[in-house]
C-alpha positions in Angstrom: -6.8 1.6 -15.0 -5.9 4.3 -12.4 -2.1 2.9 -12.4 -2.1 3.1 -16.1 -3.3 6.8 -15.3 -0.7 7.6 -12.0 2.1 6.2 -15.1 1.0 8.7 -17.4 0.7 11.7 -15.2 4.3 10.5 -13.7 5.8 10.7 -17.3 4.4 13.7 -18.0 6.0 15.3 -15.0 9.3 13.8 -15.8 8.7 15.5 -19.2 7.9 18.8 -18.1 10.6 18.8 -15.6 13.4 17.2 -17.6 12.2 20.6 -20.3 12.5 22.9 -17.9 15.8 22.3 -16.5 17.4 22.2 -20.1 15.6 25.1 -21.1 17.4 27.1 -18.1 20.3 25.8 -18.9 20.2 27.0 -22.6 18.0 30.2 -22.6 19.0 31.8 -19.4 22.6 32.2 -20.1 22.0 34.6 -23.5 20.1 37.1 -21.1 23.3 37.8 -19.2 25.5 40.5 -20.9 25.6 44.1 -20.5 23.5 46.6 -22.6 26.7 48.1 -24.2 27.1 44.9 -25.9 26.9 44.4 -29.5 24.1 42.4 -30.2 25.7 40.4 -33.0 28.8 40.0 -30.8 26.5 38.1 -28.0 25.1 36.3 -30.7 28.7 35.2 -31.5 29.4 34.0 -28.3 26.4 32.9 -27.4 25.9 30.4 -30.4 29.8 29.3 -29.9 28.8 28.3 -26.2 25.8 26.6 -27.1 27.9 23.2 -28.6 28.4 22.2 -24.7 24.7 22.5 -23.2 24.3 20.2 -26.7 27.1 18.1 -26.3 25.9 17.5 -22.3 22.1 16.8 -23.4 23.7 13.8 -25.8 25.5 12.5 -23.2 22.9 12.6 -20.5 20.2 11.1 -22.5 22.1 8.3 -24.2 22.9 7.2 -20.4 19.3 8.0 -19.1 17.5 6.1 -21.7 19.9 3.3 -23.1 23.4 3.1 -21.2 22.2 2.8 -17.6 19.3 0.6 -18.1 20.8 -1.6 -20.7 23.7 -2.1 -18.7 24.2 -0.4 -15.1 21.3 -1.7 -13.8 21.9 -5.3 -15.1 25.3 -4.7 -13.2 27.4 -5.0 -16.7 29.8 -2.6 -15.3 32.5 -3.0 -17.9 30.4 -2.6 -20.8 28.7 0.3 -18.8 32.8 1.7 -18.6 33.5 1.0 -21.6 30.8 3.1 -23.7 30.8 5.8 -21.5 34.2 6.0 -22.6 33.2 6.3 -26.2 30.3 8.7 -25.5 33.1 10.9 -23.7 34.6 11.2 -27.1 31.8 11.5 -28.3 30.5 14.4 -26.8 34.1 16.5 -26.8 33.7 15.7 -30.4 30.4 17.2 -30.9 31.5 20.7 -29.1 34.9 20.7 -31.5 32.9 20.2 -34.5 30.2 22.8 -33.5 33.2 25.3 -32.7 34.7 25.0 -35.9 31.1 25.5 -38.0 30.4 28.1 -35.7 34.0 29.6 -36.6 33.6 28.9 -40.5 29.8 30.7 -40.6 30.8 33.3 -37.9 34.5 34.7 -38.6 33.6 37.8 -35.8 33.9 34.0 -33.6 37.5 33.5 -34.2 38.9 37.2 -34.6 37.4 37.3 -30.6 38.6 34.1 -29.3 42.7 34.8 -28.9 43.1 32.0 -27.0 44.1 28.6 -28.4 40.8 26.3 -28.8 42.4 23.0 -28.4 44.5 22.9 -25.4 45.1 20.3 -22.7 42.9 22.8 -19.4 39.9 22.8 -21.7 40.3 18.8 -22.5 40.3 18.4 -18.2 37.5 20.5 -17.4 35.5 19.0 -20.6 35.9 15.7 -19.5 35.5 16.4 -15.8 32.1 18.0 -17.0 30.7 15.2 -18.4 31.7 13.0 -15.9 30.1 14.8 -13.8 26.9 15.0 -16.3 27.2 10.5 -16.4 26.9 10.8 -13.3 23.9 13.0 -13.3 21.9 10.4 -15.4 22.8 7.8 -13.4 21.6 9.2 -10.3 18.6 10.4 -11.8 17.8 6.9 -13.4 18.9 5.2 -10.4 16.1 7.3 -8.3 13.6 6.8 -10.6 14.5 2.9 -11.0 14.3 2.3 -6.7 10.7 4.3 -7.0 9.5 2.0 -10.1 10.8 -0.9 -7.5 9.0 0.3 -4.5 6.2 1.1 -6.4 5.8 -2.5 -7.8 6.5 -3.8 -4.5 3.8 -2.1 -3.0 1.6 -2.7 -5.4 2.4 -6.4 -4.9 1.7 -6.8 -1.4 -1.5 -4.5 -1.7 -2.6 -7.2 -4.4 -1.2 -10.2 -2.2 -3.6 -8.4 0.8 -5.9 -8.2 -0.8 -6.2 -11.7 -2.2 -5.7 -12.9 1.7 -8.4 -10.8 2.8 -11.0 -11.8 0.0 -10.0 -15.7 0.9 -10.1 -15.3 4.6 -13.7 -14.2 4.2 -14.6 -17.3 1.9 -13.4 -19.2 4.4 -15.4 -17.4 7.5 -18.8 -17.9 5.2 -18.7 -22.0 5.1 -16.7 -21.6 8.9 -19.6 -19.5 10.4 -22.0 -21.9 8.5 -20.9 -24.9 9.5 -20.8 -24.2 13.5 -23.9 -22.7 13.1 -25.7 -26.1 11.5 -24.1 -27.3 14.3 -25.7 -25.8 16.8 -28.8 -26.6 14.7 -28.2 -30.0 14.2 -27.5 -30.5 18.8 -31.1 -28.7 18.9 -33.3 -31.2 16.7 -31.9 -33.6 19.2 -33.5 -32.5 21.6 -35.9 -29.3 20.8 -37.3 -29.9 17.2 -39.2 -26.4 18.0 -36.1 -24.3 18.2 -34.3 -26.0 15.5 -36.7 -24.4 13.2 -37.2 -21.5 15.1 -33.2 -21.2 14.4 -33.2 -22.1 11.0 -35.6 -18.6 10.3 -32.9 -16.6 12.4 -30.3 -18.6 10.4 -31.5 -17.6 7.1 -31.5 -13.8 8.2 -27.9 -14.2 9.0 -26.9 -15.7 5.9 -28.4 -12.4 3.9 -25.6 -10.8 5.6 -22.7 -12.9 5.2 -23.8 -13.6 1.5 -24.2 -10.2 0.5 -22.4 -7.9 2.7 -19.6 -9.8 3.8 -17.9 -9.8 0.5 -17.3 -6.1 0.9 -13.7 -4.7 2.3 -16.0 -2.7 5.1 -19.8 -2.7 6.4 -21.3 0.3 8.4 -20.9 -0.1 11.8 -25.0 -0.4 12.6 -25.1 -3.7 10.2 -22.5 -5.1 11.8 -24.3 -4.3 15.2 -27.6 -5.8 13.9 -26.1 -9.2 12.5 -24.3 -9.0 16.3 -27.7 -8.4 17.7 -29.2 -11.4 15.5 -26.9 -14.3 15.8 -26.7 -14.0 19.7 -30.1 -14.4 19.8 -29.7 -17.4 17.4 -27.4 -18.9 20.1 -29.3 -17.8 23.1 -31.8 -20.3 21.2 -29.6 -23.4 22.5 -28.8 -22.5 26.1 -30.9 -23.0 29.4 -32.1 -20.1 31.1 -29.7 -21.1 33.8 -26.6 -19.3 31.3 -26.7 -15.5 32.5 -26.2 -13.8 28.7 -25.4 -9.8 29.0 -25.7 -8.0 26.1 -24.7 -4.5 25.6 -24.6 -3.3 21.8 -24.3 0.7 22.1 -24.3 1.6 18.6 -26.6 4.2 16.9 -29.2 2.7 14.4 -27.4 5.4 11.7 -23.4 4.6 13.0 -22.1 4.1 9.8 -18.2 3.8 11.0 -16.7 1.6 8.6 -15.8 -1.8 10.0 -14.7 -5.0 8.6 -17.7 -7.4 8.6 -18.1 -10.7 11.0 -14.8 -9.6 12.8 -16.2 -10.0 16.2 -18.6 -12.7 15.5 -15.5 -15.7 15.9 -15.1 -13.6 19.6 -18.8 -14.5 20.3 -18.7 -18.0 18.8 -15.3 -18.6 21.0 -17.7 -17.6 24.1 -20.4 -19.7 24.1 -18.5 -22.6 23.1 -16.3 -22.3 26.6 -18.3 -20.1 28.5 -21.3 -22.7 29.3 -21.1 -26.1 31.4 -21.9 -29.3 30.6 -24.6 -28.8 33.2 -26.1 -25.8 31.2 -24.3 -22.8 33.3 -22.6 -20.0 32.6 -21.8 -16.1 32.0 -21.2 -14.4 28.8 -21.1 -11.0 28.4 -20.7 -8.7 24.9 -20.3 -5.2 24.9 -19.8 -2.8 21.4 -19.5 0.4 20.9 -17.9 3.7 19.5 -16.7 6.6 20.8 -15.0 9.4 18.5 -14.6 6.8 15.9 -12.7 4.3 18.4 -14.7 0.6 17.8 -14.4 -1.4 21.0 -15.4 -5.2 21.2 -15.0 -7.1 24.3 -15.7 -10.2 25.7 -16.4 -11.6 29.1 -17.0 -15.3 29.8 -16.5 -18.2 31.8 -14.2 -20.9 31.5 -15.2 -24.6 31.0 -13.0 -27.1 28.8 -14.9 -27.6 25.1 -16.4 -31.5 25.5 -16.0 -33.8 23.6 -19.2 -34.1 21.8 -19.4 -30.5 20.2 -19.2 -29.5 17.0 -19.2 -26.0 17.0 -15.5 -25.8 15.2 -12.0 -26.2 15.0 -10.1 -23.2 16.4 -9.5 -21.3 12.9 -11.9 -18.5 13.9 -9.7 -16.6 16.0 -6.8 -17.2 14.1 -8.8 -15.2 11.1 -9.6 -13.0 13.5 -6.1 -12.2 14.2 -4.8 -12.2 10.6 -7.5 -9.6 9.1 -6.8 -7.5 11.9 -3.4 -7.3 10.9 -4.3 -6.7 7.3 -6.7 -4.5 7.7 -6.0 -2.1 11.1 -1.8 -2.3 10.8 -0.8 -0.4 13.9 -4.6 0.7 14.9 -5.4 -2.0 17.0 -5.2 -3.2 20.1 -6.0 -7.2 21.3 -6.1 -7.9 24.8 -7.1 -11.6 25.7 -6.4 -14.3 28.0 -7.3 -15.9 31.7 -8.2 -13.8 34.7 -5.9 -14.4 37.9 -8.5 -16.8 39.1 -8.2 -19.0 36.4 -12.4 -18.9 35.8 -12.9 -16.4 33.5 -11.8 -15.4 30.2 -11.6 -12.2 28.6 -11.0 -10.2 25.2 -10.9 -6.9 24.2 -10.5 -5.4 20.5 -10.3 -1.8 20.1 -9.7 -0.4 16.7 -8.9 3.1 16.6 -9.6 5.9 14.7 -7.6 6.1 11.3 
């Protein structure tokens, strides 16, 4: 609906500027004679000029709305040659004709123009003027046909983007799902007490990602508070021998817009490496915005995934990386990788301002 609407308004534009320029073409010239003139005289000449400006709006427009698009643009060059050939006729025949009715219903016409009508200058300059008027209309059709092209490819890869987006969150809901029944199903193995305790937090998370996440952007403080929630869901699983530092510095009001469950594939990534076999490790998680700058990062220790978890395959981060590029193109900033010592790993996401 609101292209239909930008279409309209661009035609009307065309419209009003296409009638203005003719209109100074044809009007302004009969205001410039001197005072002394006689007014029938002016008329006289005025009305014998006017056959060209016609003449020039017939060729124009039979290039700008059939010649050019019918064949020019399909690259049918000799046809394109060929009629504008014709139309050159044409339009040297309309301003003869229009001289000689002008001449037969306004004799003062021919007793003031001494000068022989048809000669070979006024032929030249005739056709070198709508030559030159050709190739007005195809230079203005030609503009307007790259815009129509840009436009369309635009609007393409918005629509493509937007498809992308809406099925890379389809596949974070049943992605964050399944690692999290993961995690659920390792705890009834053991703690049958936590594992419900986590299904509760489990079923407050999953408000969020039903409901929320299907949205382009989520206000900062939501995104915050699912944060807030699902590492205490994880902390559920871990020994108290796994140091967890958590520092969410968001106001309960922040709403800077934020694309939902981007960070939450940085946490999983951490406490799937960060902790032992034995039970140990450090993750830290710090978020927050300053003058509209989000920054996410990530601090945790290093241990090789074993062999009996569950808790995913590795698209996460690769989703992570594609909606960033979607949705922050040339506003973001990813650092990630090992520190020197080989023990820790680290990432940073900072999304800046727009």
């Amino acid at each position: 609906m609101a292209t239909e609407i930008d279409n309209t308004k661009s035609k009307y534009r065309y419209l009003v500027l296409h009638l203005l320029c003719w209109a100074v073409l044809i009007v302004v010239p009969f205001f410039f004679h001197s005072s002394s003139d006689d007014l029938q005289a002016v008329w006289g000449r005025y009305v014998r000029w006017i056959g060209n400006p016609l003449a020039y709006i017939l060729v124009f427009y039979l290039n700008y709305l059939w010649v050019v698009p019918r064949f020019l643009l399909k690259k049918n060059w000799k046809m394109f040659l060929l009629i504008n050939l014709f139309v050159i006729i044409g339009g040297i025949l309309v301003m003869d004709v229009w001289h000689w009715i002008g001449m037969q219903f306004l004799p003062e016409m021919h007793n003031n123009h001494r000068r022989p009508y048809v000669s070979f200058p006024r032929y030249f300059w005739a056709i070198m003027t709508l030559i030159l008027i050709i190739s007005l209309a195809v230079a203005v059709r030609m503009i307007q046909h790259l815009q129509h092209v840009e436009e369309a490819r635009k609007e393409a890869e918005t629509a493509r983007a937007e498809a992308e987006l809406s099925n890379l969150r389809n596949q974070m809901n049943p992605h964050f799902l399944l690692n999290t029944l993961n995690n659920i199903y390792a705890l009834i193995a053991f703690n049958q007490e936590k594992a419900q305790t986590a299904v509760g937090e489990l079923s407050k998370l999953l408000q969020f990602v039903l409901y929320e996440n299907q949205q382009d952007l989520v206000p900062l403080y939501k995104e915050a508070d699912f944060m807030r929630n699902y590492i205490e869901l994880m902390k559920i699983r871990v020994t108290d021998n796994v140091k967890i530092d958590t520092n969410i510095n968001v106001q309960p009001n922040d709403a800077t817009p934020v694309a939902p469950l981007l960070f939450i594939s940085l946490i999983e990534n951490a406490f799937k490496h960060g902790i032992s076999p034995q039970g140990k490790g450090e993750i830290s998680i710090d978020l927050n915005q300053t003058d509209g700058n989000i920054t996410c990062e990530i601090h945790n220790t290093c241990y090789p995934k074993r062999e009996n978890d569950k808790s995913g395959s590795g698209i996460g981060l690769e989703q992570v990386s594609r909606r960033l590029e979607l949705m922050y193109p040339d506003r973001y900033t990813w650092e990630k990788g090992m520190t020197p010592d080989g023990k820790n790993y680290f990432s940073k996401i900072t999304i800046k301002k727009e």
